[in-house]
OpenMM code with the backbone's topology and positions (N, CA, C; nanometers):
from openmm import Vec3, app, unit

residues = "UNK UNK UNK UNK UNK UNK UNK UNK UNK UNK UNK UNK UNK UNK UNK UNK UNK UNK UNK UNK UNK UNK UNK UNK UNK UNK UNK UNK UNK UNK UNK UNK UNK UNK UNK UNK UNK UNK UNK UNK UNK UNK UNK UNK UNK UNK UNK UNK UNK UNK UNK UNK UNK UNK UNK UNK UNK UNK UNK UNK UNK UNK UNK UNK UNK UNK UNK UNK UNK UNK UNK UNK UNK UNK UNK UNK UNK UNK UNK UNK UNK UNK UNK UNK UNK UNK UNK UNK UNK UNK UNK UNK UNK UNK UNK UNK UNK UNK UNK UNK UNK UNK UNK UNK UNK UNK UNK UNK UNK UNK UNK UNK UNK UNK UNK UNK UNK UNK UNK UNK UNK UNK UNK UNK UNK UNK UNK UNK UNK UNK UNK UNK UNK UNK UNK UNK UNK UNK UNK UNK UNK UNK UNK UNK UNK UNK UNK UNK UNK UNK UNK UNK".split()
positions = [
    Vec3(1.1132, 1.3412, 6.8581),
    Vec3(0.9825, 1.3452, 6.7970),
    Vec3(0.9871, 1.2856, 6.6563),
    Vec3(1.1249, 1.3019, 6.5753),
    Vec3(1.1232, 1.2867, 6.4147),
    Vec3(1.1323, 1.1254, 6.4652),
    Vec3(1.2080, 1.0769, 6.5224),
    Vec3(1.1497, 0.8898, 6.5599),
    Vec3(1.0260, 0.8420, 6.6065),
    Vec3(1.0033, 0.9384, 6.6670),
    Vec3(0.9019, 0.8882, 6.7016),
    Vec3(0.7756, 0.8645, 6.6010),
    Vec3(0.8000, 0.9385, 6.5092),
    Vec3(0.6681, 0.9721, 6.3262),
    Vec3(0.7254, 0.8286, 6.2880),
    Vec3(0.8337, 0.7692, 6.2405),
    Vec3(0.9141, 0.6844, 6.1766),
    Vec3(0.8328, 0.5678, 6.2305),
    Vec3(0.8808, 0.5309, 6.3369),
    Vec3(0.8419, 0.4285, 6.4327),
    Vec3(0.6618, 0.3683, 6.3861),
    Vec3(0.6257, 0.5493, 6.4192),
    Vec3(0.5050, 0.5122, 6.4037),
    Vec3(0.4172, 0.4957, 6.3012),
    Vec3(0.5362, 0.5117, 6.2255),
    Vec3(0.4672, 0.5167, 6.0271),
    Vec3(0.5328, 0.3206, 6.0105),
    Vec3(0.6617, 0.3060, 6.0265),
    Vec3(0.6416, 0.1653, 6.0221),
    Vec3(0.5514, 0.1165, 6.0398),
    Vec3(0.5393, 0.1265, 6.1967),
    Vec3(0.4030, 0.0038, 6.2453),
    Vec3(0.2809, 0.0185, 6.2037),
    Vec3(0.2784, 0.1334, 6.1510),
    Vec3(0.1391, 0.1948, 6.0743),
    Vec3(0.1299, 0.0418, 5.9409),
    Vec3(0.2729, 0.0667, 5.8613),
    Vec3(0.2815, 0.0181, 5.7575),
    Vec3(0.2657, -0.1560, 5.7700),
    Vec3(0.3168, -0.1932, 5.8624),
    Vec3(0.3400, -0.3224, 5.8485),
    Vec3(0.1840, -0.4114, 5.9176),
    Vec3(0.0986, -0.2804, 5.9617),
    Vec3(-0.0001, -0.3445, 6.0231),
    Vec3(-0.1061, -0.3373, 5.9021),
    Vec3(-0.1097, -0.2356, 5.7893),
    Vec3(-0.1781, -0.2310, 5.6976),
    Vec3(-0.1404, -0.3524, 5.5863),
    Vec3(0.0099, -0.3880, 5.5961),
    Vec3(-0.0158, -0.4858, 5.4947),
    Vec3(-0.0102, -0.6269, 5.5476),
    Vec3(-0.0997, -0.6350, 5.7025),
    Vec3(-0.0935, -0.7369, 5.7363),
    Vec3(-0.2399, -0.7991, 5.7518),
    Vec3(-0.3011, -0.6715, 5.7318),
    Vec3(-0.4432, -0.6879, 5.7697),
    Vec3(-0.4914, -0.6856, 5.5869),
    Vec3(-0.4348, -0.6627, 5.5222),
    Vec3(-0.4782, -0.6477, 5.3867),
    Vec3(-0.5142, -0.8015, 5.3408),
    Vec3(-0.6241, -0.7663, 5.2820),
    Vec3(-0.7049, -0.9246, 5.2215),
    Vec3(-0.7793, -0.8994, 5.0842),
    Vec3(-0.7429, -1.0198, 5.0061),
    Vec3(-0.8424, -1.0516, 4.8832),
    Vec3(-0.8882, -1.1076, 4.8980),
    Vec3(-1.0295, -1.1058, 4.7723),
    Vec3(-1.1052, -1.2091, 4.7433),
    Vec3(-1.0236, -1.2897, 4.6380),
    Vec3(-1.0474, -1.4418, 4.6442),
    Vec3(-0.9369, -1.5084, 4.5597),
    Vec3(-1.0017, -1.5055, 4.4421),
    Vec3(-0.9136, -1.5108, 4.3375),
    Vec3(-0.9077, -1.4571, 4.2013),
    Vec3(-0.9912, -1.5846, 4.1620),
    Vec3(-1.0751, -1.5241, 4.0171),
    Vec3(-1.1630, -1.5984, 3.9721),
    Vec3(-1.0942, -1.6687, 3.8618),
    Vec3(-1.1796, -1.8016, 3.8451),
    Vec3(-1.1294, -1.9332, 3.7264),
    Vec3(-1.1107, -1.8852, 3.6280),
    Vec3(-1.1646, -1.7560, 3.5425),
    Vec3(-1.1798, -1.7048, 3.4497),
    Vec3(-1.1037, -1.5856, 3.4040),
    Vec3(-1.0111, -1.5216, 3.3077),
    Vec3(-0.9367, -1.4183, 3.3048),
    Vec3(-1.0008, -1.3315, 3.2641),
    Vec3(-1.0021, -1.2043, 3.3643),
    Vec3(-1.0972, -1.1162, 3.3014),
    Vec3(-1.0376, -1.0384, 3.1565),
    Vec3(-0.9200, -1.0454, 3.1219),
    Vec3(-0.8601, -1.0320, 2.9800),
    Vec3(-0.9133, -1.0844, 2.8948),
    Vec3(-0.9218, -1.2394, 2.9172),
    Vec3(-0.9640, -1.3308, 2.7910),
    Vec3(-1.1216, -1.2685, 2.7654),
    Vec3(-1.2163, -1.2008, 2.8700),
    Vec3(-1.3418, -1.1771, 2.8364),
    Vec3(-1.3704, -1.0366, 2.8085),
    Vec3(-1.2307, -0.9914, 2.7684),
    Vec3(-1.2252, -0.8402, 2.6937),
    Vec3(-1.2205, -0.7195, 2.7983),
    Vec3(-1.2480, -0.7948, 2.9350),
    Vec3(-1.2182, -0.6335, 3.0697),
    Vec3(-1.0712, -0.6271, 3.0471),
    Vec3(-1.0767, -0.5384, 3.1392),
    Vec3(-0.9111, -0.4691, 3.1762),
    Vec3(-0.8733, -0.4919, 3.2742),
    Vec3(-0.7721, -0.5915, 3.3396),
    Vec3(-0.6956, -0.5724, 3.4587),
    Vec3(-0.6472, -0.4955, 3.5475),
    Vec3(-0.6522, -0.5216, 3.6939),
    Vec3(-0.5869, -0.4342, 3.7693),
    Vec3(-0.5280, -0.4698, 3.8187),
    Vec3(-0.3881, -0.3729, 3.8104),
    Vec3(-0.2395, -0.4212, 3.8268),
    Vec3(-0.2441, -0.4393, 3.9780),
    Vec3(-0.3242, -0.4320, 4.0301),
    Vec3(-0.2790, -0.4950, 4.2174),
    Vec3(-0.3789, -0.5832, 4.2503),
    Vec3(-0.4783, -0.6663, 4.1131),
    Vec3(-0.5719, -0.7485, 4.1681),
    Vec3(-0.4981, -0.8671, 4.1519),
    Vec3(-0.5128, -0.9435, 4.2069),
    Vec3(-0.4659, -1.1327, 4.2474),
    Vec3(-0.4931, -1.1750, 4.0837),
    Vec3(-0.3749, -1.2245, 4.0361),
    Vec3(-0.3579, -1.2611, 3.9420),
    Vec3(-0.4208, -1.4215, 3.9282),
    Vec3(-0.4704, -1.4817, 3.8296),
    Vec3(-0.5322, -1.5784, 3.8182),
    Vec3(-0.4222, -1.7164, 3.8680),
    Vec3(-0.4495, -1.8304, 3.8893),
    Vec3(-0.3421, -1.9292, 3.9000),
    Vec3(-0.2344, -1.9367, 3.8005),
    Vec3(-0.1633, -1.9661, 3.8136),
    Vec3(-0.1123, -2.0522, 3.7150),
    Vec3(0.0613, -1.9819, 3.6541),
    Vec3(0.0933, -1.8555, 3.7621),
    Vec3(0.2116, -1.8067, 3.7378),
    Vec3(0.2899, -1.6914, 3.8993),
    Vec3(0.3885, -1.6536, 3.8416),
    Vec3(0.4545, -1.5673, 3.9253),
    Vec3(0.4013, -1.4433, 3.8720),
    Vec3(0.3503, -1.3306, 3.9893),
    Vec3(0.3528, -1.2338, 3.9599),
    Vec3(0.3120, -1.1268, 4.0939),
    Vec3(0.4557, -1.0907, 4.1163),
    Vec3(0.4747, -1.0093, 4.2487),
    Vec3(0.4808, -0.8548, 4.1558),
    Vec3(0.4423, -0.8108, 4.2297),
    Vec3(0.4266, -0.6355, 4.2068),
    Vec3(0.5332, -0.5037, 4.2870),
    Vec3(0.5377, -0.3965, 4.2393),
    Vec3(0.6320, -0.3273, 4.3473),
    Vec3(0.4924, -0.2217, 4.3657),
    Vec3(0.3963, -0.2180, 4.4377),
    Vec3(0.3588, -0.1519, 4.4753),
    Vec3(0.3367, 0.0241, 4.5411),
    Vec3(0.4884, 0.0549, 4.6129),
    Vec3(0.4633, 0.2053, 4.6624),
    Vec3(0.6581, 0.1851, 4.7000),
    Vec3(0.6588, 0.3334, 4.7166),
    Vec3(0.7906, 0.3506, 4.7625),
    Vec3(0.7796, 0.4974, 4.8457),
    Vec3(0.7914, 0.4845, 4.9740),
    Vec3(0.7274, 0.6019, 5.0300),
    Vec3(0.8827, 0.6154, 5.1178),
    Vec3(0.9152, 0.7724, 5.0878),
    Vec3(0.9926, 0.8044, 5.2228),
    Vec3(0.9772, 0.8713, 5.2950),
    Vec3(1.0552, 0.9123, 5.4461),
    Vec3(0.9743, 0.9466, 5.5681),
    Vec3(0.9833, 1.1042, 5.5180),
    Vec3(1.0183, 1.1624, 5.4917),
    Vec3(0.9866, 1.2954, 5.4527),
    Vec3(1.0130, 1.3192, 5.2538),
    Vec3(0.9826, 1.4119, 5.2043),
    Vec3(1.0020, 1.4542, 5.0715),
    Vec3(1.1188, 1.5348, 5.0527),
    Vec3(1.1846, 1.6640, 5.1367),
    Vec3(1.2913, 1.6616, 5.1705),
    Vec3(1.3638, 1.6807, 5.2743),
    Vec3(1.5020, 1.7175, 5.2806),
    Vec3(1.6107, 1.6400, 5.3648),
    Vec3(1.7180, 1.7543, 5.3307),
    Vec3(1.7746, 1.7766, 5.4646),
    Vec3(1.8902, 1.8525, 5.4569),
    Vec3(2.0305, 1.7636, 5.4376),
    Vec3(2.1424, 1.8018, 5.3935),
    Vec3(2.2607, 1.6470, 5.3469),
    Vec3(2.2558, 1.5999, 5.5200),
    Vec3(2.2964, 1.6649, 5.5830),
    Vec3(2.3075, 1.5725, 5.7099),
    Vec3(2.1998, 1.4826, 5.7518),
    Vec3(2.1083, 1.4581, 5.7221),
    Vec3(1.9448, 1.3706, 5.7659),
    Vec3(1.9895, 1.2701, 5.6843),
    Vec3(1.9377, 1.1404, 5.7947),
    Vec3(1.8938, 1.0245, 5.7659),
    Vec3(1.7982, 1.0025, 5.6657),
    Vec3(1.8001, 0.9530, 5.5506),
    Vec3(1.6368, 0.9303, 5.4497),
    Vec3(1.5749, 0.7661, 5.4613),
    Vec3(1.5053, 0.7515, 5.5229),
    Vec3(1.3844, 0.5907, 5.5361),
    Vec3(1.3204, 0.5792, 5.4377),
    Vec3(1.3627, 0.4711, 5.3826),
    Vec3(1.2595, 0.4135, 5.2700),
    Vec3(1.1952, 0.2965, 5.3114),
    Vec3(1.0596, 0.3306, 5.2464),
    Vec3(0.9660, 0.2027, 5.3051),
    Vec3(0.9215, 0.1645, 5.1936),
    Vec3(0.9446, 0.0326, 5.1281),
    Vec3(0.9137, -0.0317, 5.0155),
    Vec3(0.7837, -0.1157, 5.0049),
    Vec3(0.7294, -0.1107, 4.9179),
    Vec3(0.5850, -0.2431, 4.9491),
    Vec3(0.5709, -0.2541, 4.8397),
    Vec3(0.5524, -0.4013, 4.8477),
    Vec3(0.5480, -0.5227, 4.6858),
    Vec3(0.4301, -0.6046, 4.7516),
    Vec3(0.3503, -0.6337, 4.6394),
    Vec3(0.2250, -0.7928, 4.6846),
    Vec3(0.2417, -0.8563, 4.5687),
    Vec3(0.1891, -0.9990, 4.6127),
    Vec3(0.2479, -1.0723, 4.5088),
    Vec3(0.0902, -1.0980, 4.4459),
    Vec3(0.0914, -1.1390, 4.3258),
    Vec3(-0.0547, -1.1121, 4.2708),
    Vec3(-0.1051, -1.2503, 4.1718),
    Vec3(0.0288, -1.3445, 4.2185),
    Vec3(0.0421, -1.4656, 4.1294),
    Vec3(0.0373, -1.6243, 4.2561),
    Vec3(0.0950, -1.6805, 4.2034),
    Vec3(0.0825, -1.8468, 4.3224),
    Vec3(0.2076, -1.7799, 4.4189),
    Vec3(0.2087, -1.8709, 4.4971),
    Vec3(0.2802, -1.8232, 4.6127),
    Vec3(0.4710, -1.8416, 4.5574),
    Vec3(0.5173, -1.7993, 4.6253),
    Vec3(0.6858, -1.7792, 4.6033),
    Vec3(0.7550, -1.7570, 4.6867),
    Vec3(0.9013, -1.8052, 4.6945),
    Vec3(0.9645, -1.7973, 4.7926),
    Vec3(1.1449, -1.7168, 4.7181),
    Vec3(1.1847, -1.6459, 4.8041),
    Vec3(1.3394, -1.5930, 4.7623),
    Vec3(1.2934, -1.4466, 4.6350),
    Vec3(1.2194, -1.3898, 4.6819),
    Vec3(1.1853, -1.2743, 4.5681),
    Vec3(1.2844, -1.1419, 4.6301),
    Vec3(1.3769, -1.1515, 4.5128),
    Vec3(1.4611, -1.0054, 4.5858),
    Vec3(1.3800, -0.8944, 4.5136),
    Vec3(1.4343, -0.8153, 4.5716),
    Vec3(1.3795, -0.6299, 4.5982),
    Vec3(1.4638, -0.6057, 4.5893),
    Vec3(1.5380, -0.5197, 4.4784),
    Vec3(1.6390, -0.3891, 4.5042),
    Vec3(1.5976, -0.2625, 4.5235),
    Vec3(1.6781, -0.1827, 4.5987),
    Vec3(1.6545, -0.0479, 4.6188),
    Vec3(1.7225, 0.0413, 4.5692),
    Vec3(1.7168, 0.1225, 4.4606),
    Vec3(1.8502, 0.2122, 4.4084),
    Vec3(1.8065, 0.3184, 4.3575),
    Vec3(1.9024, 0.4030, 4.4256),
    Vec3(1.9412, 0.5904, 4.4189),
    Vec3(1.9743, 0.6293, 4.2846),
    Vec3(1.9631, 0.6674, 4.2151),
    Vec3(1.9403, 0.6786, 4.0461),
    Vec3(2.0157, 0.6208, 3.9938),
    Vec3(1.9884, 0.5029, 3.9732),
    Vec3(1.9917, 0.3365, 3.8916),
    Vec3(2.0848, 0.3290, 3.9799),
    Vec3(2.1913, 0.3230, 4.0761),
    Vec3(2.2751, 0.2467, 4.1623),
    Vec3(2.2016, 0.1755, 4.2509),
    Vec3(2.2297, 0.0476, 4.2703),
    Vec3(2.1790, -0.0454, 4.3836),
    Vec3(2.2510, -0.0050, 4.4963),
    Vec3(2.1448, 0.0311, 4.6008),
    Vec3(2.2137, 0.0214, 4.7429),
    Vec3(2.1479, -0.0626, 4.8505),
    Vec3(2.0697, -0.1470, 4.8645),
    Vec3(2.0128, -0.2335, 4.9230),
    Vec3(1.9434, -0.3499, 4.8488),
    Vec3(1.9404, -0.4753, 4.8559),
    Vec3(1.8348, -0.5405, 4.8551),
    Vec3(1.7872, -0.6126, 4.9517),
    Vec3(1.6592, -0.6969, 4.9620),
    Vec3(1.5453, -0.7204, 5.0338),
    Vec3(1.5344, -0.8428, 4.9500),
    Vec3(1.5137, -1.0184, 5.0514),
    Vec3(1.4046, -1.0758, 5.0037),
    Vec3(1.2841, -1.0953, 5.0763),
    Vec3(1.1818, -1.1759, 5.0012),
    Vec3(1.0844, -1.1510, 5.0402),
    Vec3(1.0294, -1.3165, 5.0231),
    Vec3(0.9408, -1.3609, 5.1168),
    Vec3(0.8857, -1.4675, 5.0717),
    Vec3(0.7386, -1.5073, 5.0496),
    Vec3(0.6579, -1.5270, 4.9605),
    Vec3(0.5061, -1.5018, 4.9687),
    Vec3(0.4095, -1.6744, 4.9534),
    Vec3(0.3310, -1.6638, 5.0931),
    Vec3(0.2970, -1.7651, 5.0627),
    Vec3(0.1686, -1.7757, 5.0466),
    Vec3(0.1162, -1.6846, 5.0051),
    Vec3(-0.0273, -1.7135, 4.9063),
    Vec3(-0.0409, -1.5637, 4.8122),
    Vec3(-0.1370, -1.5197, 4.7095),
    Vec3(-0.1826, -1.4393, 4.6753),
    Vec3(-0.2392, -1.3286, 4.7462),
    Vec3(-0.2407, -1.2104, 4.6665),
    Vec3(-0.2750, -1.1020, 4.7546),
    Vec3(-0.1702, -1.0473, 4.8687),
    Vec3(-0.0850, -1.1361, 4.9137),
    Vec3(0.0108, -1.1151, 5.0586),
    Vec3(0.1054, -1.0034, 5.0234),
    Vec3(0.1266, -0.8755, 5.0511),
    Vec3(0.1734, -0.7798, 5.0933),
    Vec3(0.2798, -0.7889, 5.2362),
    Vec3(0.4310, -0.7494, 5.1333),
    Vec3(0.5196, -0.7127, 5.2433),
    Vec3(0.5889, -0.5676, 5.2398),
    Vec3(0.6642, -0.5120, 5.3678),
    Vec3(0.7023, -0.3950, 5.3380),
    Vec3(0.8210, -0.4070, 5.4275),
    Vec3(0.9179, -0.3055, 5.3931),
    Vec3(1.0664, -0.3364, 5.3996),
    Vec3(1.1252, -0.2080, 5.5114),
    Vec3(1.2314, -0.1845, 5.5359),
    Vec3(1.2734, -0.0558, 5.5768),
    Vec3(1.4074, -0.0325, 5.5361),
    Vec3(1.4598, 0.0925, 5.4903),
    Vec3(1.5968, 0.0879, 5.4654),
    Vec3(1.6170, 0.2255, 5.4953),
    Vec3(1.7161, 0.2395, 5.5545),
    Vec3(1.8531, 0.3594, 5.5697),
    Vec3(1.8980, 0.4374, 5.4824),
    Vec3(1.9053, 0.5490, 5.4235),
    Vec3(1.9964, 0.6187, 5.2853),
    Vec3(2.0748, 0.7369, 5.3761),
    Vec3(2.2012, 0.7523, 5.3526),
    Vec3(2.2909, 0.8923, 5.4175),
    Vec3(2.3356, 0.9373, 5.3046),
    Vec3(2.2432, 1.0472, 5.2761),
    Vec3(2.3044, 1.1116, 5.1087),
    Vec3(2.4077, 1.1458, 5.1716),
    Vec3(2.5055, 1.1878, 5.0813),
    Vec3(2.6197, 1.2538, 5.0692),
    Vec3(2.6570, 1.3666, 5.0103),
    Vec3(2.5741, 1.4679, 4.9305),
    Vec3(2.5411, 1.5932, 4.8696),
    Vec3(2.4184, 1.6269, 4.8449),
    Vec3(2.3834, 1.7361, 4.8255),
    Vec3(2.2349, 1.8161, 4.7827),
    Vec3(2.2045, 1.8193, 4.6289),
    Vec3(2.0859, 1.7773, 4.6335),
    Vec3(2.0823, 1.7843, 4.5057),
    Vec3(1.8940, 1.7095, 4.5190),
    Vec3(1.8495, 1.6904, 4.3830),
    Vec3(1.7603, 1.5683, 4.3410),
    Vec3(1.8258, 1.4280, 4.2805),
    Vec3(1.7196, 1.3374, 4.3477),
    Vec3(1.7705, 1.2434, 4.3406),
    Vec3(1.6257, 1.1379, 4.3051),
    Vec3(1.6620, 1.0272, 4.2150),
    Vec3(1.5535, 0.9441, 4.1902),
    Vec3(1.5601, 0.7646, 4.2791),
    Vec3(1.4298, 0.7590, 4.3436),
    Vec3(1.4150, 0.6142, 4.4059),
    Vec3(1.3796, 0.5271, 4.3875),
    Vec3(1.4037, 0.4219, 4.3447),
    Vec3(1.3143, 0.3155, 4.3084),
    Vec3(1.3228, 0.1822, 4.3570),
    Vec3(1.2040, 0.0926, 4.3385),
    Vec3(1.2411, -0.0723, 4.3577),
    Vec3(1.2054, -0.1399, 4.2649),
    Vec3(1.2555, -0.2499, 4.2659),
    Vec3(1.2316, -0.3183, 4.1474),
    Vec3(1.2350, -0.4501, 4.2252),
    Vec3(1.1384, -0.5231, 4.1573),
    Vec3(1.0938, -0.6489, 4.2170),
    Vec3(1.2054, -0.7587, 4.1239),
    Vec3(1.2551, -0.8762, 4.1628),
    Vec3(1.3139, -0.9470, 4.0680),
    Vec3(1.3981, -0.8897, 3.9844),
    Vec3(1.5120, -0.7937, 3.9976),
    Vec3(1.5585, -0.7470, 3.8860),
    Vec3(1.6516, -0.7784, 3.8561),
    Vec3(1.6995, -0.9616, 3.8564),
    Vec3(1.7859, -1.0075, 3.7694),
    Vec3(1.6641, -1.1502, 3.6737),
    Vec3(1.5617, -1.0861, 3.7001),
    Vec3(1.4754, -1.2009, 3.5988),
    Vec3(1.4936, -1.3102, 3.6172),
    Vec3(1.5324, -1.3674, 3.7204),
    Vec3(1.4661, -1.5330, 3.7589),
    Vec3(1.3465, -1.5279, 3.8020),
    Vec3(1.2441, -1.5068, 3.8026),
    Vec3(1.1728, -1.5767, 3.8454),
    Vec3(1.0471, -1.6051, 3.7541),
    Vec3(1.0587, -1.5340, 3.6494),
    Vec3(0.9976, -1.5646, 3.4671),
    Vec3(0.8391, -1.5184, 3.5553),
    Vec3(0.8386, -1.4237, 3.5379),
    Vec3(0.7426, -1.3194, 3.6330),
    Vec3(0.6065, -1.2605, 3.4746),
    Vec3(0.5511, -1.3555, 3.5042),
    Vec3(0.4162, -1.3258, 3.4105),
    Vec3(0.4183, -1.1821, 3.3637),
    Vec3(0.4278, -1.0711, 3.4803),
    Vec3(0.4050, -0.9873, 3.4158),
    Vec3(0.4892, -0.8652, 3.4829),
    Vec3(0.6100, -0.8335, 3.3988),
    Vec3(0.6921, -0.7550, 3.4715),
    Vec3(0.6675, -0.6008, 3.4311),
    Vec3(0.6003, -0.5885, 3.4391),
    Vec3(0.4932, -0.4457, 3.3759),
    Vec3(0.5491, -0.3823, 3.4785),
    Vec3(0.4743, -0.4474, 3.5906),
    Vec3(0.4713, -0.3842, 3.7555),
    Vec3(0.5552, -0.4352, 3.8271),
    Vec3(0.6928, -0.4300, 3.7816),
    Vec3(0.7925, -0.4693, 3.8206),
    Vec3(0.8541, -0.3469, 3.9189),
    Vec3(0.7820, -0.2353, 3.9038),
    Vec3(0.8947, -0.1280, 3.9774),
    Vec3(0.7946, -0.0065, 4.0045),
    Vec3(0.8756, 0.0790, 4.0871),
    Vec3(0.8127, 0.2055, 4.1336),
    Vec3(0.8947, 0.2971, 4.1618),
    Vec3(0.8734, 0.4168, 4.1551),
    Vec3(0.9639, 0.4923, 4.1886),
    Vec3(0.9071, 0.6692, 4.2357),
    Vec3(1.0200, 0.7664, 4.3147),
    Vec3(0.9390, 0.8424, 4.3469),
    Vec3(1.1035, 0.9124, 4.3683),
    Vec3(1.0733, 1.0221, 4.3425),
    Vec3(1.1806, 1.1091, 4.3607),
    Vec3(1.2218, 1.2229, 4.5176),
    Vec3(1.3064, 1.2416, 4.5717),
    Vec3(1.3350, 1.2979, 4.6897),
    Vec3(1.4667, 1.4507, 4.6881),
    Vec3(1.4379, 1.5059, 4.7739),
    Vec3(1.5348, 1.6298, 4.7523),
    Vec3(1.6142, 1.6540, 4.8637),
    Vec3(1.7212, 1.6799, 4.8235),
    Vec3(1.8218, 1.6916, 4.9828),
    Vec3(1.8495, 1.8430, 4.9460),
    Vec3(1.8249, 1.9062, 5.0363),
    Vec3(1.8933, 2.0441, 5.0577),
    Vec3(1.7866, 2.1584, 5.0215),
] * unit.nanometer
topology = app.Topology()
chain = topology.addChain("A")
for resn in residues:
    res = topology.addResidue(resn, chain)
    for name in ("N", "CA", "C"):
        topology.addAtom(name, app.Element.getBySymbol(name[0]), res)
């Protein structure tokens, strides 16, 4: 049954960020005309700027023996891009990365990964979009996300 939630929370996931659509971003920055941006609206032309959106895992907690699923989701909010890594790491250690390739604005991807803690305790999750800074990312504000999980 616990695969069967998984399974069905993937396909949940990958169908929501497949069906997800913008309106394309206007000629005009709504900054330059004194509004306020929103960090998941389609960034105007003229740069890189992918987002880390959510970091959801299949349960909140976990006994040490359980499997933990992380499901990552980044959209890119700038011109299109190709080779965008994703790391995934257990309080600041990298244990996975992910690339990603985006070929227009607005486009939303989502990832899956494996964790086998190894003791009980709290523990912190995060992703981080680009996190060796190539890709001179307009705006690395929203470079990351994170969400914390409990084993035991």
């Amino acid at each position: 049954m616990k695969y069967q939630f998984l399974v069905l929370f993937a396909i949940a996931a990958i169908i929501l960020a497949g069906c997800a659509r913008q309106e394309p971003a206007s000629t005009a920055s709504p900054a330059a005309a004194g509004a306020k941006t929103d960090a998941t609206a389609p960034a105007a032309s003229g740069g890189v700027d992918v987002a880390a959106i959510n970091l959801t895992a299949s349960s909140p907690s976990y006994s040490p023996a359980d499997r933990v699923s992380f499901y990552p989701v980044v959209q890119n909010l700038g011109d299109a891009v190709t080779g965008v890594d994703v790391g995934l790491y257990i309080d600041n250690k990298l244990i996975h990365t992910f690339t990603f390739d985006f070929k227009k604005s607005g486009e939303m991807k989502s990832g899956l990964f494996t964790w086998y803690p190894e003791k009980e305790g709290s523990y912190s999750a995060k992703i981080a979009v680009d996190p060796d800074s190539r890709l001179n990312d307009k705006n690395p504000a929203n470079n990351q996300f994170s969400t914390n999980i409990q084993i035991g």
